[in-house]
N, CA, C and O atoms as a CHARMM CRD file, in Angstrom:
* protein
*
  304
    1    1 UNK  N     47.74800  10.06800 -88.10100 PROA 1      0.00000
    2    1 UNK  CA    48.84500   9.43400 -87.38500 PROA 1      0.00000
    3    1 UNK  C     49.07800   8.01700 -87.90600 PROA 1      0.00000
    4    1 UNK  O     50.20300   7.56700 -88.12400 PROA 1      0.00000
    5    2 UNK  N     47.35300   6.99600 -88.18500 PROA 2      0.00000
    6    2 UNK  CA    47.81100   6.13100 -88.58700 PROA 2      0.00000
    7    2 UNK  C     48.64000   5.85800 -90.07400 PROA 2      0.00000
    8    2 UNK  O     49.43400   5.05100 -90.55600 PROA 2      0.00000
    9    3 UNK  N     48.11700   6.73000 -90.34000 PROA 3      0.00000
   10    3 UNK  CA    48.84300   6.84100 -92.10700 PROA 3      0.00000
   11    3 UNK  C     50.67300   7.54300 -92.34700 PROA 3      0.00000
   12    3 UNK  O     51.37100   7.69400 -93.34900 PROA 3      0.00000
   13    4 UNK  N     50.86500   7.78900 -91.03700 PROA 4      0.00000
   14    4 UNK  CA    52.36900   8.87600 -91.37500 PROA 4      0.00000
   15    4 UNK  C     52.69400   7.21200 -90.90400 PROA 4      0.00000
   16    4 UNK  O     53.11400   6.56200 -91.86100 PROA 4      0.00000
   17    5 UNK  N     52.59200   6.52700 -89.79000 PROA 5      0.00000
   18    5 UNK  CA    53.34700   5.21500 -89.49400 PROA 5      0.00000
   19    5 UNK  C     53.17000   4.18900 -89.90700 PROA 5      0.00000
   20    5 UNK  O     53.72900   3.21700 -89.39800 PROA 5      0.00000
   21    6 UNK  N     52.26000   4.06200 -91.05700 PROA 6      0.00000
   22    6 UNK  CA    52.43400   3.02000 -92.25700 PROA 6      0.00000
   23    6 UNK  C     53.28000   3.61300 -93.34500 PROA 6      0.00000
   24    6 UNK  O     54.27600   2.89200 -93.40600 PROA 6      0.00000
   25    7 UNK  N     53.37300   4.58000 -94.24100 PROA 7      0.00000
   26    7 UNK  CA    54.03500   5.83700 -94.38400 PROA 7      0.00000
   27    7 UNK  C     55.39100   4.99600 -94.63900 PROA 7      0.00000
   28    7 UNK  O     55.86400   4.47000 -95.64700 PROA 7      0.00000
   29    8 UNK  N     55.99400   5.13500 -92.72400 PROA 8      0.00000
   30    8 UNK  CA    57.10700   4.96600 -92.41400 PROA 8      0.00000
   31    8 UNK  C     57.86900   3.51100 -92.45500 PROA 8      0.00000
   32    8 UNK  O     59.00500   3.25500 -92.85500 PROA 8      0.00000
   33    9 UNK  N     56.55000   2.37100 -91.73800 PROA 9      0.00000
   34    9 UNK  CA    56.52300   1.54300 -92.35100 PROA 9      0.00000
   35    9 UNK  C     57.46100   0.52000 -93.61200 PROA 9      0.00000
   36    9 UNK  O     58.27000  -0.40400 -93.53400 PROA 9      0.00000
   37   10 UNK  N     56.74700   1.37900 -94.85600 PROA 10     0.00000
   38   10 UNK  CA    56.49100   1.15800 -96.14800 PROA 10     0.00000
   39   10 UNK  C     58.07600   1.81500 -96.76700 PROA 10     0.00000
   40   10 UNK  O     58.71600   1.18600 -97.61000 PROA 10     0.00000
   41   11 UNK  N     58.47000   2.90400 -96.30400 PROA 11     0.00000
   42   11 UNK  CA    59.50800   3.24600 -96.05800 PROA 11     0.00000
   43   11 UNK  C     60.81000   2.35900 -95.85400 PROA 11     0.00000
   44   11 UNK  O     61.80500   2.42500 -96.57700 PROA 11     0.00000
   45   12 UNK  N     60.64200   1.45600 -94.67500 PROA 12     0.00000
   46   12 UNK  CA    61.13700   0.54200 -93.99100 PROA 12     0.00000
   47   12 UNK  C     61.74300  -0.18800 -95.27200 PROA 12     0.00000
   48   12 UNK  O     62.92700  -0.20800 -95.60700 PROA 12     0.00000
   49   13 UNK  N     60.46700  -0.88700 -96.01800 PROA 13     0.00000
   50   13 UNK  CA    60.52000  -1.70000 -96.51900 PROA 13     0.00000
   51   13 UNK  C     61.50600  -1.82800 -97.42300 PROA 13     0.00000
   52   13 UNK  O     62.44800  -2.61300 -97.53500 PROA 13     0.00000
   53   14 UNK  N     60.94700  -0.51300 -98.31700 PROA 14     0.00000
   54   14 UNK  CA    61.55000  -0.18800 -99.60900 PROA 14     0.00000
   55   14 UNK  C     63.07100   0.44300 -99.29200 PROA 14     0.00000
   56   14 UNK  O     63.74300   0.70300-100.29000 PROA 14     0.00000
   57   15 UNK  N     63.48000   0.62700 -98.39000 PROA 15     0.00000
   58   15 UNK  CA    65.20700   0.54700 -97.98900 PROA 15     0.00000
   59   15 UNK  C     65.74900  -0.43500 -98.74500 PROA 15     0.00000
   60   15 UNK  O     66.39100  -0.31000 -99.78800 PROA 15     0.00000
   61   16 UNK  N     65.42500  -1.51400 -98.10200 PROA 16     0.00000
   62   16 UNK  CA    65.98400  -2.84000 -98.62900 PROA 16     0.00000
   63   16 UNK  C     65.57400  -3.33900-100.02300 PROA 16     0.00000
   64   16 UNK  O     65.64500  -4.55500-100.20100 PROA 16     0.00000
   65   17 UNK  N     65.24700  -2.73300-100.81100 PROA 17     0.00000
   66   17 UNK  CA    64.85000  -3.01800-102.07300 PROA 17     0.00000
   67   17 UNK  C     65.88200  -2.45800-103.18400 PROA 17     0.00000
   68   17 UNK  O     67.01500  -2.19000-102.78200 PROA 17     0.00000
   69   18 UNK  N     65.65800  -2.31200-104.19400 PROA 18     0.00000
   70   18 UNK  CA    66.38700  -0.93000-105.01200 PROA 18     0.00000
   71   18 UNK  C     66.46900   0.19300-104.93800 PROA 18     0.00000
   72   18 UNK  O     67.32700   0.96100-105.37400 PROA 18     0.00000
   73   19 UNK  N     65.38200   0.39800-104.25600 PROA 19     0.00000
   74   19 UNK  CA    64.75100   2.14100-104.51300 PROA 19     0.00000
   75   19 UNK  C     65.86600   2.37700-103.16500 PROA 19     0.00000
   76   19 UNK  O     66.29000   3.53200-103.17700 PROA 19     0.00000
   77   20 UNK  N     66.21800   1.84800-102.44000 PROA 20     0.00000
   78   20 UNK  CA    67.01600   1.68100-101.01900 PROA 20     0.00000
   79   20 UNK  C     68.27100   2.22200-101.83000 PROA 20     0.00000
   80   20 UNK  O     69.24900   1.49200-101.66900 PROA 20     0.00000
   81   21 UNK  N     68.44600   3.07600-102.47900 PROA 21     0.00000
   82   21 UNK  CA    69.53300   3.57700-103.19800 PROA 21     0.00000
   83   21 UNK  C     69.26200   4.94900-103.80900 PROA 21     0.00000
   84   21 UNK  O     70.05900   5.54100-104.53700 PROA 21     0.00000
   85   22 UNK  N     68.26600   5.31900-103.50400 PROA 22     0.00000
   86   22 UNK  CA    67.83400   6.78400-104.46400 PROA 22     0.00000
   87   22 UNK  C     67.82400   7.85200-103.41800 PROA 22     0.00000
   88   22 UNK  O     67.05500   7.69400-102.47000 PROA 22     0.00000
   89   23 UNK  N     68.49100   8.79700-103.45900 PROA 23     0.00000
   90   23 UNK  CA    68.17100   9.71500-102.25700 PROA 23     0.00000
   91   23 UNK  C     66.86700  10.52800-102.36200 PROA 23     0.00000
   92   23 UNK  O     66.52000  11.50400-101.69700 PROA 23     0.00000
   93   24 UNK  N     66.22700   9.88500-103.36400 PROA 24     0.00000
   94   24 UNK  CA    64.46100  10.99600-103.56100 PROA 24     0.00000
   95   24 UNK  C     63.89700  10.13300-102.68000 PROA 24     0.00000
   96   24 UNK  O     62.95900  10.61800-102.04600 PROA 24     0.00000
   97   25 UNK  N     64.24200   8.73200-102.38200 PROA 25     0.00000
   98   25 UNK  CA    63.44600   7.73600-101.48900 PROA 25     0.00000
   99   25 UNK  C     63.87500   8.12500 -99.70600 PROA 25     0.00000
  100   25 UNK  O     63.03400   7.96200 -98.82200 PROA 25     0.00000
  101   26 UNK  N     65.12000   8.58300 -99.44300 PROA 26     0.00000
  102   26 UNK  CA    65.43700   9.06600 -97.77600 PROA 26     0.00000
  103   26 UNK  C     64.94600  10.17300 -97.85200 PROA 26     0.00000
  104   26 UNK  O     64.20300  10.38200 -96.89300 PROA 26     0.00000
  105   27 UNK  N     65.01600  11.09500 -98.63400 PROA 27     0.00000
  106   27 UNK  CA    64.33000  12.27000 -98.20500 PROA 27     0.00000
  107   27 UNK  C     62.98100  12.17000 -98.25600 PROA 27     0.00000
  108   27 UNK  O     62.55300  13.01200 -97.46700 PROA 27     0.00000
  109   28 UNK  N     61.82700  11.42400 -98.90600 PROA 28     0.00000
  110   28 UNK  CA    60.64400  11.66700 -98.81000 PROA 28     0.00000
  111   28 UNK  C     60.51200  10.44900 -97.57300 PROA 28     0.00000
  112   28 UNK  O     59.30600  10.20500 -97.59300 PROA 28     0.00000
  113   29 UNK  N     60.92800   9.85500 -96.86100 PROA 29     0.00000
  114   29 UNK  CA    60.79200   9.21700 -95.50600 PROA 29     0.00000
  115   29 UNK  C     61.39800   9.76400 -94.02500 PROA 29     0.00000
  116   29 UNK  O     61.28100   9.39800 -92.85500 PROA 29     0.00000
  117   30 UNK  N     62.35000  11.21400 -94.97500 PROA 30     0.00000
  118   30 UNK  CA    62.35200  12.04200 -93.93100 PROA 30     0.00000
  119   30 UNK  C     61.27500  12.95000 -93.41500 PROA 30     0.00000
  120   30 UNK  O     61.08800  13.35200 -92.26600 PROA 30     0.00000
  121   31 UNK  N     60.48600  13.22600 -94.72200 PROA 31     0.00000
  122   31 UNK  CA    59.50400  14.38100 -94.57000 PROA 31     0.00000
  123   31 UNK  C     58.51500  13.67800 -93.61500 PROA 31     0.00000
  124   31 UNK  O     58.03200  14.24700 -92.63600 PROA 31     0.00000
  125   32 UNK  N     58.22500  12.30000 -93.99100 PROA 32     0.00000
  126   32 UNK  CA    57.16400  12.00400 -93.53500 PROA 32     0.00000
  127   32 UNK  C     57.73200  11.52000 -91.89500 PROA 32     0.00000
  128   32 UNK  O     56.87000  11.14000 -91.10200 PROA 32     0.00000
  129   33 UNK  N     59.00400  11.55200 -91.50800 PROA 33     0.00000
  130   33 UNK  CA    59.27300  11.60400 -90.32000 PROA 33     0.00000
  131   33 UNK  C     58.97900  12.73000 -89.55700 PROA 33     0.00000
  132   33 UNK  O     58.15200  12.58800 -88.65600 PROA 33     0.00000
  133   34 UNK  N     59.48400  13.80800 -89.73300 PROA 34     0.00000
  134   34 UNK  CA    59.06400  14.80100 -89.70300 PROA 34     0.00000
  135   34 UNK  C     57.59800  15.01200 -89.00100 PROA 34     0.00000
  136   34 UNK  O     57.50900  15.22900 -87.79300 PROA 34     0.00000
  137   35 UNK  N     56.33600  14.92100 -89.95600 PROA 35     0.00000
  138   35 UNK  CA    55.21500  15.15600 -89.92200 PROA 35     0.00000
  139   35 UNK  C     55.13400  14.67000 -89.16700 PROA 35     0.00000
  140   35 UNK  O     54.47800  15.22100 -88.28300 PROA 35     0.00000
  141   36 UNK  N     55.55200  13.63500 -88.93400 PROA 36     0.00000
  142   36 UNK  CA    54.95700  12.16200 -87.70200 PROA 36     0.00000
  143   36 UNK  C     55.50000  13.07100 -86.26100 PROA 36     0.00000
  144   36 UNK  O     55.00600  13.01400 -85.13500 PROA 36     0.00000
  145   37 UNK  N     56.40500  13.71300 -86.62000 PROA 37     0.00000
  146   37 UNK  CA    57.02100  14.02200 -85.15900 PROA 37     0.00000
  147   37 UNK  C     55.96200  15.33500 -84.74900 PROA 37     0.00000
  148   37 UNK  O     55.44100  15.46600 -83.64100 PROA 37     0.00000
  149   38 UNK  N     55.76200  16.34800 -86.02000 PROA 38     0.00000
  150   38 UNK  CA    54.87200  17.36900 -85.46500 PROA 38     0.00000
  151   38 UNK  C     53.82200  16.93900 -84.62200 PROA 38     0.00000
  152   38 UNK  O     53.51200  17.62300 -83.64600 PROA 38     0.00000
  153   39 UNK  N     53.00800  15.45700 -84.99500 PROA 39     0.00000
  154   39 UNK  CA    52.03400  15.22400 -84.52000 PROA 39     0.00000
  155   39 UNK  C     51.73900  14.70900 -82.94000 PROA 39     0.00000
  156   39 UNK  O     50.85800  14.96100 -82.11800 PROA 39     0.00000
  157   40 UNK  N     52.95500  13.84400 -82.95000 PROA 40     0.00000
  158   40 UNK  CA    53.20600  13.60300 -81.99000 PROA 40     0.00000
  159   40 UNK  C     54.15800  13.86400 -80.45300 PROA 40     0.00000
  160   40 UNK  O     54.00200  13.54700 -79.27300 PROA 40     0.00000
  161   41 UNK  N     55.31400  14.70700 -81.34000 PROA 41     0.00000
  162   41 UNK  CA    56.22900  15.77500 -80.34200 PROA 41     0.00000
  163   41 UNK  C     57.22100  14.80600 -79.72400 PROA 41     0.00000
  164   41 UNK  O     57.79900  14.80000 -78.63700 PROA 41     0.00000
  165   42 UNK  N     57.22800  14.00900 -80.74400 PROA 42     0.00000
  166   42 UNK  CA    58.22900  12.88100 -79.91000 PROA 42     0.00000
  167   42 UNK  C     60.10000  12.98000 -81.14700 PROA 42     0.00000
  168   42 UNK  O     60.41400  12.71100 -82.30600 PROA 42     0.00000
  169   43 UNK  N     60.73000  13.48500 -79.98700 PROA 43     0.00000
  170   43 UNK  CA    61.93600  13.93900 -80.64700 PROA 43     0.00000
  171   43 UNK  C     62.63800  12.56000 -81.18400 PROA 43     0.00000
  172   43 UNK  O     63.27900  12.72000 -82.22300 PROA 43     0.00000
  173   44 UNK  N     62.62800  11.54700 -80.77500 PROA 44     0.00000
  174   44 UNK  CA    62.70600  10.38000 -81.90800 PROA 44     0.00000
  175   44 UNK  C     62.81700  10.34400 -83.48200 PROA 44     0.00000
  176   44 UNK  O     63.70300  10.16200 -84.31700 PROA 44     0.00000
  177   45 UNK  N     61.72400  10.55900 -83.46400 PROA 45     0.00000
  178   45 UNK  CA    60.76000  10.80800 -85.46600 PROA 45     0.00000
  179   45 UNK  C     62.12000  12.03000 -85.46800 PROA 45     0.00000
  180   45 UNK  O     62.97600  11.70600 -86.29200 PROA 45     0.00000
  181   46 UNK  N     62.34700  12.92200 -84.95000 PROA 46     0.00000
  182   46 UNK  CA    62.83000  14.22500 -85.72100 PROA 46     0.00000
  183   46 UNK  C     64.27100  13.40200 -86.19000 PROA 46     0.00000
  184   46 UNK  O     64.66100  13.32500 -87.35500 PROA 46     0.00000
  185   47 UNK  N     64.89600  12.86500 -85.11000 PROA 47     0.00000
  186   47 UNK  CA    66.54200  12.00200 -84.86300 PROA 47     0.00000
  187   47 UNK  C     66.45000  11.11400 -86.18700 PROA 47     0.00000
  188   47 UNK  O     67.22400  11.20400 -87.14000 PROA 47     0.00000
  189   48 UNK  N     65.32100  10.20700 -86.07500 PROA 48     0.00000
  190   48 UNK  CA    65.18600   9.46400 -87.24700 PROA 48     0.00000
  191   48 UNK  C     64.85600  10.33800 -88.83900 PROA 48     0.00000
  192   48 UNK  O     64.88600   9.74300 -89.91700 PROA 48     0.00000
  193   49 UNK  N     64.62200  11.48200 -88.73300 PROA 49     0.00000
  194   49 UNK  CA    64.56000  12.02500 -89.92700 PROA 49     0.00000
  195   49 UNK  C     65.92400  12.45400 -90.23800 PROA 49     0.00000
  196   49 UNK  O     66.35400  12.18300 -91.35900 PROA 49     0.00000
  197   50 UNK  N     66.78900  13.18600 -89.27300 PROA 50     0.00000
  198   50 UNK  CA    68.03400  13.48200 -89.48500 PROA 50     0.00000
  199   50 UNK  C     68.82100  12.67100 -90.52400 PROA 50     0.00000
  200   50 UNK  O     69.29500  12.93500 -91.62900 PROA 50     0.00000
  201   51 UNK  N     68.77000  11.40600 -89.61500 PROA 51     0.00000
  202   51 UNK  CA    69.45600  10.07700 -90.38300 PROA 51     0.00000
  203   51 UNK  C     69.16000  10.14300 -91.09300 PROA 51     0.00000
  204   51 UNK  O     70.04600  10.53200 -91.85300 PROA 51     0.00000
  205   52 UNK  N     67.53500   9.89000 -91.96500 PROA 52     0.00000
  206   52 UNK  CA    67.11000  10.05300 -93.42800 PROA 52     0.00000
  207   52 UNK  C     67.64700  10.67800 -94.49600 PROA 52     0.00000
  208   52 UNK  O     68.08700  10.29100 -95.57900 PROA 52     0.00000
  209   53 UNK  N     67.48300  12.04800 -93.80400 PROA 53     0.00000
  210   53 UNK  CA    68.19900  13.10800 -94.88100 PROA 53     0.00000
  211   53 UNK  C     70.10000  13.07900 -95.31500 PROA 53     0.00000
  212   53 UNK  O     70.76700  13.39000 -96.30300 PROA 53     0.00000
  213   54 UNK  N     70.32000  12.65000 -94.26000 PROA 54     0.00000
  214   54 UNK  CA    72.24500  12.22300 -93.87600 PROA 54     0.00000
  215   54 UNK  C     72.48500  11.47100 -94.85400 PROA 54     0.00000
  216   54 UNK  O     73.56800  11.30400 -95.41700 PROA 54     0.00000
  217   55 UNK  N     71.17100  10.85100 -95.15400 PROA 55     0.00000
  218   55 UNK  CA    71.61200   9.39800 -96.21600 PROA 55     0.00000
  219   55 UNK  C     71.19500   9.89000 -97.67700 PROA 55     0.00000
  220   55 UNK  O     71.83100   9.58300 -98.68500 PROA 55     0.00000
  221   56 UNK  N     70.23200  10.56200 -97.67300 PROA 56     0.00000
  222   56 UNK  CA    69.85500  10.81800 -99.39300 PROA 56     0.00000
  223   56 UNK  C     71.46400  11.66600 -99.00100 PROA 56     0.00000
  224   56 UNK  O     72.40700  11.17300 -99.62000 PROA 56     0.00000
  225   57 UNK  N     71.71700  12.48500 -98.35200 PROA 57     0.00000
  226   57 UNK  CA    72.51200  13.24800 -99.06600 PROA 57     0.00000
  227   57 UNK  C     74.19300  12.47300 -99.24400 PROA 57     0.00000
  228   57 UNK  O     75.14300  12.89700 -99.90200 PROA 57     0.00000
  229   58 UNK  N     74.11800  11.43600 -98.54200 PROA 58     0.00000
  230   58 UNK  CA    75.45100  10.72900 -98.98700 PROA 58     0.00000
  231   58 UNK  C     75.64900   9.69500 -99.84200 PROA 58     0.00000
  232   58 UNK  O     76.66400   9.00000 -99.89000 PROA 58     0.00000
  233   59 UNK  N     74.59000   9.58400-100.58100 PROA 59     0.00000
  234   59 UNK  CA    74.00500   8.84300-101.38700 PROA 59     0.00000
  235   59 UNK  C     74.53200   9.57300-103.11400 PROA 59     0.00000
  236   59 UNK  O     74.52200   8.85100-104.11100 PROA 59     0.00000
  237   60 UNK  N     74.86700  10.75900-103.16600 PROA 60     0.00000
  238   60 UNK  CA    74.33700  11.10800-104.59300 PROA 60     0.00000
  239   60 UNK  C     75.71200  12.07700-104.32200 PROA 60     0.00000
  240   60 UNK  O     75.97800  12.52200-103.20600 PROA 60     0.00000
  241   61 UNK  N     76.58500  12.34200-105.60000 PROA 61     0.00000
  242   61 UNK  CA    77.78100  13.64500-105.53000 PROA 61     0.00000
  243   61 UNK  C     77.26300  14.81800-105.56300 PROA 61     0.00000
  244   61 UNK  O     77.80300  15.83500-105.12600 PROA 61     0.00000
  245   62 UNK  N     75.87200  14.72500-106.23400 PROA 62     0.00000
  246   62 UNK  CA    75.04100  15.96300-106.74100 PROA 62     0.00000
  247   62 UNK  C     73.89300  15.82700-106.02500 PROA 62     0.00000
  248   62 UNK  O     72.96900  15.10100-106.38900 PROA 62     0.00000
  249   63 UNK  N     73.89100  16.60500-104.83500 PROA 63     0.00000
  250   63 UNK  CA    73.18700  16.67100-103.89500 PROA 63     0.00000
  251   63 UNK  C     71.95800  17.80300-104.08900 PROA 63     0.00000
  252   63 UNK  O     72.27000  18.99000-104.18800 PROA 63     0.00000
  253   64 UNK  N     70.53800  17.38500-104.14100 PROA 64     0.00000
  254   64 UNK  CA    69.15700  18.00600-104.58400 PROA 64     0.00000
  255   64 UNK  C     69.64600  18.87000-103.09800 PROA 64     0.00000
  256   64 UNK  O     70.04600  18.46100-102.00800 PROA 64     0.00000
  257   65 UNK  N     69.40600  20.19100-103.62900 PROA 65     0.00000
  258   65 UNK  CA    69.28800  21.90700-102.65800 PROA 65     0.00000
  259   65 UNK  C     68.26800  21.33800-101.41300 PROA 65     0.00000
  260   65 UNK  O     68.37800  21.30300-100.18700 PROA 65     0.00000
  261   66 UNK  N     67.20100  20.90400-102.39800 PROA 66     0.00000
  262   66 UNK  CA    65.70600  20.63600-101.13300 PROA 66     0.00000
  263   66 UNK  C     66.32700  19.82200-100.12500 PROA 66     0.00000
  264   66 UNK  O     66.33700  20.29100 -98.98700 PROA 66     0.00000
  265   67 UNK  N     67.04100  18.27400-100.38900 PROA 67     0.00000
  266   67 UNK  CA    67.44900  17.87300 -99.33100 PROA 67     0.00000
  267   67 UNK  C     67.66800  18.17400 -98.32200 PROA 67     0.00000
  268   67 UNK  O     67.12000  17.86200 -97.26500 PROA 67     0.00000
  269   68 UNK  N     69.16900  19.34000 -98.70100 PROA 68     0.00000
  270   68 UNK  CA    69.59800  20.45900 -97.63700 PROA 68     0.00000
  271   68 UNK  C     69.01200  20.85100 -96.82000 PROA 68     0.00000
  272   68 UNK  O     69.25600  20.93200 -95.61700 PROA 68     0.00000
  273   69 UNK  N     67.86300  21.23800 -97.61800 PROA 69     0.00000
  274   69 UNK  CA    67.17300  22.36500 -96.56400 PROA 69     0.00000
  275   69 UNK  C     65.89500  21.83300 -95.19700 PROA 69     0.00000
  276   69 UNK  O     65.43800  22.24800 -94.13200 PROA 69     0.00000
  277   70 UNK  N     65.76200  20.53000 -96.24700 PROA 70     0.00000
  278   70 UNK  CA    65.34900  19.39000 -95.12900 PROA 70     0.00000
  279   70 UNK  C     65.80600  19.33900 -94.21800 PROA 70     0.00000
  280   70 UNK  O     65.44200  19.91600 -93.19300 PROA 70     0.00000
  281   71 UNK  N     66.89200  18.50800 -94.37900 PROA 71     0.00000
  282   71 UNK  CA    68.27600  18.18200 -93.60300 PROA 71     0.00000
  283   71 UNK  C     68.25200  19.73600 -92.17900 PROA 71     0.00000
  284   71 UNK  O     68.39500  19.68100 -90.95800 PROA 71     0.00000
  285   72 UNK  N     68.02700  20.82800 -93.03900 PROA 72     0.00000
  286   72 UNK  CA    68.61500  21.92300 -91.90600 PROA 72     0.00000
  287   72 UNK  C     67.49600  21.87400 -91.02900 PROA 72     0.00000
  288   72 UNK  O     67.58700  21.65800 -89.82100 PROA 72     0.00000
  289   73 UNK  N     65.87700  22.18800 -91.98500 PROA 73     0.00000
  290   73 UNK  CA    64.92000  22.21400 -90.94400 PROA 73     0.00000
  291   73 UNK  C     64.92700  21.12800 -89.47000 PROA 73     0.00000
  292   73 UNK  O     64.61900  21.32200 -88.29400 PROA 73     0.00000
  293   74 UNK  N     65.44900  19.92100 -90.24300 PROA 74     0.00000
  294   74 UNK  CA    65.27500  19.32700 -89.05400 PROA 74     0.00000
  295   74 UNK  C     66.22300  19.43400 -88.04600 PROA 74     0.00000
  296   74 UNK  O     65.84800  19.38900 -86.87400 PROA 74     0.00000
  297   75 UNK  N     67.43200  19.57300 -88.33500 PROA 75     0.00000
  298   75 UNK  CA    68.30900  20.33000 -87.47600 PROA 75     0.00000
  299   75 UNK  C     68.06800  21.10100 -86.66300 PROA 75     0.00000
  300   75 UNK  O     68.59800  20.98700 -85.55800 PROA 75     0.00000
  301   76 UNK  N     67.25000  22.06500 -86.92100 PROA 76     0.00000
  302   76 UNK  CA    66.78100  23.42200 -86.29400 PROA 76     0.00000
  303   76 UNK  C     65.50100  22.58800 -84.89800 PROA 76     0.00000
  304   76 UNK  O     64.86900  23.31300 -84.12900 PROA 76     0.00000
C-alpha cells in the first residue's frame, strides 16, 4: 500500500515535468491507481484512474489499444 501511494505520488510529480506529456506516463499512473484501489476498495483511486487513462488517450492521435482497454477495465 505504502509503495502504490508513493507510486502515485511520484506520478504527481512527473505530470508537471516533460514526461507530463507522454501518454505511456498516464497510463502507467493509471494502473497503479487501479492497484491502489483493489487494495483498498476506495472508488476514488478507480475515478482517479479514469482521468489517467482519459488523458494518455487525449494526448496522442495514435492511441496505444492497451490504453483502451485500461481505460474500459476501469470503466467496468
Amino acid at each position: 500500500l505504502q509503495s502504490l501511494s508513493e507510486a502515485s505520488s511520484a506520478f504527481s510529480v512527473a505530470s508537471k515535468c516533460d514526461v507530463g506529456r507522454f501518454g505511456y506516463m498516464w497510463n502507467d499512473w493509471g494502473i497503479a491507481l487501479l492497484n491502489l484501489a483493489d487494495i483498498t476498495r476506495e472508488k476514488k483511486h478507480v475515478q482517479d484512474a479514469i482521468e489517467k487513462f482519459e488523458q494518455a488517450i487525449l494526448l496522442h492521435e495514435r492511441v496505444n489499444p492497451v490504453w483502451l482497454i485500461n481505460y474500459g477495465s476501469a470503466l467496468d
